[in-house]
C-alpha positions in Angstrom: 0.0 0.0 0.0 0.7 3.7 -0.7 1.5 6.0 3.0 1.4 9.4 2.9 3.1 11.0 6.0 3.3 14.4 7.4 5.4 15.4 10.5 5.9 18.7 11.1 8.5 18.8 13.7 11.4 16.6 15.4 9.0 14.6 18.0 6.7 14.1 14.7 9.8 12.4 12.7 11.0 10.5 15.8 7.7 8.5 15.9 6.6 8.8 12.4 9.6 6.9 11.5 8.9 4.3 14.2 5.7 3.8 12.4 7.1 3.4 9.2 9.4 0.8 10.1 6.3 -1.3 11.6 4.2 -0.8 8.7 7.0 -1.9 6.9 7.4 -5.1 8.4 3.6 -6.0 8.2 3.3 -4.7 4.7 6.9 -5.4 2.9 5.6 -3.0 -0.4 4.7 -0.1 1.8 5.2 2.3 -0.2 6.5 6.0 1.0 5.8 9.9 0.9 5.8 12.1 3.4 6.8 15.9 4.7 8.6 15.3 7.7 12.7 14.7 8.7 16.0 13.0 8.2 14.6 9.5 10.3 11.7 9.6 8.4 14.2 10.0 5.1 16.3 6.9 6.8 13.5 4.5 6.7 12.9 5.3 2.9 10.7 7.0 0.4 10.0 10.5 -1.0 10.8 13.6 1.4 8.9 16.2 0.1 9.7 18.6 2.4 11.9 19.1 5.6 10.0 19.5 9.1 12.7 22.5 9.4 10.8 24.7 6.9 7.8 24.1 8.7 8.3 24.4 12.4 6.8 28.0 12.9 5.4 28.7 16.4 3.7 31.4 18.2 1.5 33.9 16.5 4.1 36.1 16.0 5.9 33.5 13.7 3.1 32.4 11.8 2.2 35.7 10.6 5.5 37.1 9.3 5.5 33.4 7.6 1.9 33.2 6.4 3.0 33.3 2.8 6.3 30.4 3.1 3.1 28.5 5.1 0.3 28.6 2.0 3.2 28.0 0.2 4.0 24.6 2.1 0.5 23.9 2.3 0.2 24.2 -1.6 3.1 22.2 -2.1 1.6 19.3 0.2 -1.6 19.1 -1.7 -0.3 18.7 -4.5 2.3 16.2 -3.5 -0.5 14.0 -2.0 -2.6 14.1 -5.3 0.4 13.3 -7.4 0.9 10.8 -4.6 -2.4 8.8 -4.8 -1.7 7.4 -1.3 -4.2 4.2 0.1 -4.3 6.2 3.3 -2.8 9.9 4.8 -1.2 10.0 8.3 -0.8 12.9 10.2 1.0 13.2 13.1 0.6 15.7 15.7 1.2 19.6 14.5 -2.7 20.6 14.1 -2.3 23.9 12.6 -1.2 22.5 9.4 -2.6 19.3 9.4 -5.7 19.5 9.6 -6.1 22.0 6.9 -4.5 19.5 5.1 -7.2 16.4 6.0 -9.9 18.6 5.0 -8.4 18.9 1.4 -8.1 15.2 1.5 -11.6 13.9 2.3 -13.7 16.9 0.5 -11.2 17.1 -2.2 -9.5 13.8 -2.6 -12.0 11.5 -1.1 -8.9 9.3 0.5 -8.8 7.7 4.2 -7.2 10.4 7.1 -5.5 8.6 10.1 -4.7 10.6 12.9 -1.3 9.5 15.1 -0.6 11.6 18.1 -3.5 13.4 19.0 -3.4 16.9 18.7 -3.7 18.1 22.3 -7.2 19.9 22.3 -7.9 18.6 25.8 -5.8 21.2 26.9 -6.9 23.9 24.1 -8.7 24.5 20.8 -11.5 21.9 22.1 -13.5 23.5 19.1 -11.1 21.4 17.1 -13.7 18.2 17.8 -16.1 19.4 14.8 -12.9 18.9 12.5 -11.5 15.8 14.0 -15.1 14.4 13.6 -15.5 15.9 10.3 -12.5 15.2 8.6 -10.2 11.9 10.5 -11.5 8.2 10.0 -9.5 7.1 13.0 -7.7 8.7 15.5 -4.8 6.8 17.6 -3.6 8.4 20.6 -0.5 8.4 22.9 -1.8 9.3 26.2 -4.3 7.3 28.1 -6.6 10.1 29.6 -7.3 11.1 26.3 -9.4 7.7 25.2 -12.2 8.9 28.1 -11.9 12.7 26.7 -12.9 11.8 23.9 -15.2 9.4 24.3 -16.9 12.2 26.3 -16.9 14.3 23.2 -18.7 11.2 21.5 -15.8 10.3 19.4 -13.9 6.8 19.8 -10.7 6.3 19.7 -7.5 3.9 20.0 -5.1 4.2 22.9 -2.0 2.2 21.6 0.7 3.0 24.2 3.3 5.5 24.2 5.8 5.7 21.2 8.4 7.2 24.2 8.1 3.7 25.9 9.3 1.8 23.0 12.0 4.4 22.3 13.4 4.1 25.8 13.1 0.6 25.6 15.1 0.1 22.6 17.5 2.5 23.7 18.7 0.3 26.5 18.4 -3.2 24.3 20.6 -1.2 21.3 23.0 0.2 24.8 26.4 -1.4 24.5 29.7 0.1 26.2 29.2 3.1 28.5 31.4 5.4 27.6 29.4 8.6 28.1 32.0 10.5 30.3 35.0 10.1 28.0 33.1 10.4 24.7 32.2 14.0 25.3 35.4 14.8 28.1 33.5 15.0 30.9 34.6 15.1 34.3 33.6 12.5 37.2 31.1 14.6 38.3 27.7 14.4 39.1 25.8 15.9 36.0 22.6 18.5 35.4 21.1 18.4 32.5 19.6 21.1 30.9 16.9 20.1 28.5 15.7 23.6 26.9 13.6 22.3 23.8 13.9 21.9 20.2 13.4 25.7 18.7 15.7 28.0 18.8 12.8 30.9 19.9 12.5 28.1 23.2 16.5 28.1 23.9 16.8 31.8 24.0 13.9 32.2 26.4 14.5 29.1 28.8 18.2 28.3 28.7 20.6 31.3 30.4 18.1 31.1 33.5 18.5 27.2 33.8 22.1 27.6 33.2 22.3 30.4 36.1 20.4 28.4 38.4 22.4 24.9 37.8 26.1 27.0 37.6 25.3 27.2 41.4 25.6 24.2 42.5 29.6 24.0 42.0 29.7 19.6 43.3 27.9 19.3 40.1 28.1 19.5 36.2 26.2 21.4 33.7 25.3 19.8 30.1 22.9 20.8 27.6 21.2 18.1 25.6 21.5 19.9 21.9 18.4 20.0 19.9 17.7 18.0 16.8 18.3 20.2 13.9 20.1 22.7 16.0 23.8 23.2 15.8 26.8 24.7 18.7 25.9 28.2 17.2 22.1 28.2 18.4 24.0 27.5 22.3 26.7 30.0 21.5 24.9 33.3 22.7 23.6 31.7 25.8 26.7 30.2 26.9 28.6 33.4 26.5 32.3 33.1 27.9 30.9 29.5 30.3 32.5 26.4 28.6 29.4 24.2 29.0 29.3 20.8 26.6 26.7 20.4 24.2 25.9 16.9 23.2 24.0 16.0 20.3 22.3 13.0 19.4 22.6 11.9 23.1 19.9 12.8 25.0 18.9 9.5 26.5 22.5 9.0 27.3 22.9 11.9 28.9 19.8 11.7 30.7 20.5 8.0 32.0 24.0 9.6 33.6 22.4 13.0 35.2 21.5 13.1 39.2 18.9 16.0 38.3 17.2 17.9 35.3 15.8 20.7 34.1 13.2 20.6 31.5 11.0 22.2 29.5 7.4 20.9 29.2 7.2 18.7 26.3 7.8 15.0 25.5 11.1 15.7 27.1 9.7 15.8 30.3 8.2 12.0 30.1 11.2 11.1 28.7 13.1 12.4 31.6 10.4 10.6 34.4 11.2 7.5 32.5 14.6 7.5 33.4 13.4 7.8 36.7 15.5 11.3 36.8 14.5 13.9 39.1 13.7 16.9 37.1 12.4 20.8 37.6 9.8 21.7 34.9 10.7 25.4 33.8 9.3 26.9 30.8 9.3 30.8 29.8 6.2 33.0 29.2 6.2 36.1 28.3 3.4 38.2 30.8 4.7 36.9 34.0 1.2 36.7 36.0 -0.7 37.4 33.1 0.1 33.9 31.7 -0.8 32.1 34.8 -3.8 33.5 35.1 -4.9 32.9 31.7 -3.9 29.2 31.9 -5.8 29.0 35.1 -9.4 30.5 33.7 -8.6 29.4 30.0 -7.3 25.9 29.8 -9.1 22.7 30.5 -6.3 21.1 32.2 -4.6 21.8 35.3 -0.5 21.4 34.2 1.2 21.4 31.5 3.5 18.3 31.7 3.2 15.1 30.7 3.7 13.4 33.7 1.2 15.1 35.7 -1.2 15.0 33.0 -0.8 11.3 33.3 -0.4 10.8 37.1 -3.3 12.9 37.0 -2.1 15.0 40.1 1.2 17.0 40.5 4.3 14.8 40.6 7.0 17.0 39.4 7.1 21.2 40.0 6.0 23.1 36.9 7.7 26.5 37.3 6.0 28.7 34.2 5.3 32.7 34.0 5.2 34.1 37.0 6.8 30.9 38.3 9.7 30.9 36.3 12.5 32.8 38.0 16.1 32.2 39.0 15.0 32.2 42.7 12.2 29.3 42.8 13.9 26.9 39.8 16.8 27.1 42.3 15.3 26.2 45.2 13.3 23.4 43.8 16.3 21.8 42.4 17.7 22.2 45.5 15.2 20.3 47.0 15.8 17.5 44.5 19.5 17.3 45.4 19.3 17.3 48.9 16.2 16.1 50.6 16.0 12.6 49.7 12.9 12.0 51.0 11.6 14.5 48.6 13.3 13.2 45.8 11.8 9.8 46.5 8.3 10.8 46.4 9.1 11.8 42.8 10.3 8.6 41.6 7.5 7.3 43.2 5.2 9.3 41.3 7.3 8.3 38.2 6.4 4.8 38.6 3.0 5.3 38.9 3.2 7.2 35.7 5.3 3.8 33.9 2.5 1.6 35.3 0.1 3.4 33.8 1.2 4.1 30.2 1.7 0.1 29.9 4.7 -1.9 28.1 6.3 -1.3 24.9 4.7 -1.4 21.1 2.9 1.7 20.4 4.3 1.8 16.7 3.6 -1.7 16.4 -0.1 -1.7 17.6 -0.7 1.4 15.4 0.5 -0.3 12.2 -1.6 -3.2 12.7 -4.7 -1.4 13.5 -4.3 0.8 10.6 -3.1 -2.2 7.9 -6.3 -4.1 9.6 -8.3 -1.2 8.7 -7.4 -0.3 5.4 -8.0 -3.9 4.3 -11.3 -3.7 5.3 -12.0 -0.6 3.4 
């Protein structure tokens, strides 16, 4: 059968390519197109376009780049027509995509599978009418969101979380550990510093985490380097500090680091699934302002993954108002030197593992969605 892919970003071509290596093994002439990254590329088929000249966030951004995004979106129908796809998979990135399933069922008439929910449970609930409109079958990551929607009378498939089997085939693939020497570390203890994937979310969030952890002198500093991203995008953050960069190493680094600090994100699961200790800390612009609107405008109560799963608060989440040099330090202090404190975290951490179940998200997905298609 004929795929048609579209990840818009770096988590989207992680787990996009995961899935196209399992379709792949239950259909051996699966046949490839997609928008999306270099993994995605690595697994074979037609890159249409890079998830680099897509990634626009904020309003801000997608203004000044309405015309390079009609552009794209242009580009993509036409690529999917010339295409002919069996099915088209979106993953996550909602703006864009699902613009792009409404062309495909009004216009093209072709199946629309929906990988990675787009997180409407937290905003955009209006999005529902589309989703129901415009996506045969939706497949979700996170477990609280198979009762949201089934509230909004709308089924869909929980099949695991794509992070599980990543972690998990991270520490089958593991051989040697040589971590420390690799990237000329010392034998200390290590922070990480986990500032996102966007270069808009490094400027804003990474010289107050590297302040904060440049405290604590028994300890040291590395910053887990974006996909994408290059030295230069640290550079002006670092300023005259010789802090290592790694890239390509993130679950590494994280499986070597005593604390973290992390902004909200997949990164933030990923981190509670090393059973690592972390400080959420993500930067707002409108201090209070922001608080308040999450608090009267949102329909959930946090913004990280693991308490959105743990449904209660298992890890700090420092945002807006919150996020200052004064209360990231002292929570991380807390992590570092009150054990018992520490230990109710990894506690809630397991709850959080117990819940999202074992390994195989990619693998379930592909064989709901092969199952499917045959039927149709």
């Amino acid at each position: 059968m004929k795929y048609f892919l579209i990840a818009g970003e770096a988590s989207g071509d992680l787990h996009a390519s995961n899935l196209m290596i399992a379709l792949k093994e239950q259909d051996p002439q699966a046949d490839f197109c997609f928008l999306g990254g270099d993994l995605m590329k690595s697994v074979g088929g037609v890159l249409v376009k890079h998830y680099r000249e897509m990634a626009y966030m904020g309003i801000i951004p997608v203004v000044l780049h309405a015309r390079t995004i009609l552009k794209n979106m242009k580009s993509c129908k036409k690529a999917i027509a010339d295409f002919c796809p069996d099915v088209v998979i979106l993953i996550d990135y909602p703006g864009f995509n699902l613009k792009i399933a409404k062309y495909v069922k009004r216009v093209l008439h072709l199946p629309v599978y929906y990988y990675i929910s787009p997180k409407i449970w937290a905003w955009k609930k209006y999005r529902i009418h589309s989703i129901k409109q415009y996506i045969d079958r939706m497949f979700c990551i996170l477990p609280f969101e198979k009762k949201f929607y089934s509230e909004l009378n709308y089924e869909v498939d929980y099949v695991g979380n794509p992070s599980v089997d990543a972690i998990a085939l991270y520490h089958e693939q593991k051989q040697s550990d040589t971590f420390f020497s690799d990237n000329l570390l010392t034998e200390k203890p290590i922070l990480a510093l986990l500032a996102g994937s966007r270069k808009q979310e490094i400027k804003k969030n990474l010289p107050t985490m590297i302040d904060v952890a440049s405290i604590y002198e028994g300890y040291q500093c590395v910053i887990a380097g974006g996909p994408g991203l290059d030295f230069e995008d640290y550079q002006k953050c670092l300023g005259d500090r010789k802090i290592p960069v790694v890239f390509n190493q993130t679950y590494a680094l994280l499986e070597h680091s005593a604390a973290a600090l992390v902004t909200s994100g997949t990164a933030t699961l990923e981190t509670a699934l090393f059973r690592i200790p972390q400080v959420v800390c993500y930067h707002f612009g409108g201090g209070k302002l922001v608080n308040f609107i999450f608090r009267h405008f949102f329909h959930t109560p946090y913004i990280s993954l693991v308490n959105l799963i743990a449904g209660r608060e298992v890890v700090q989440e420092l945002f807006g108002a919150k996020f200052t040099r004064k209360q990231v330090a002292e929570e991380l202090g807390r992590l570092l030197n009150d054990s018992a404190y520490r230990d109710r975290m990894l506690a809630g951490y397991d709850e959080v593992i117990s819940i999202l179940g074992q390994p195989g998200a990619s693998v379930r997905t592909a064989t709901l969605m092969i199952e499917s298609l045959a039927k149709k």
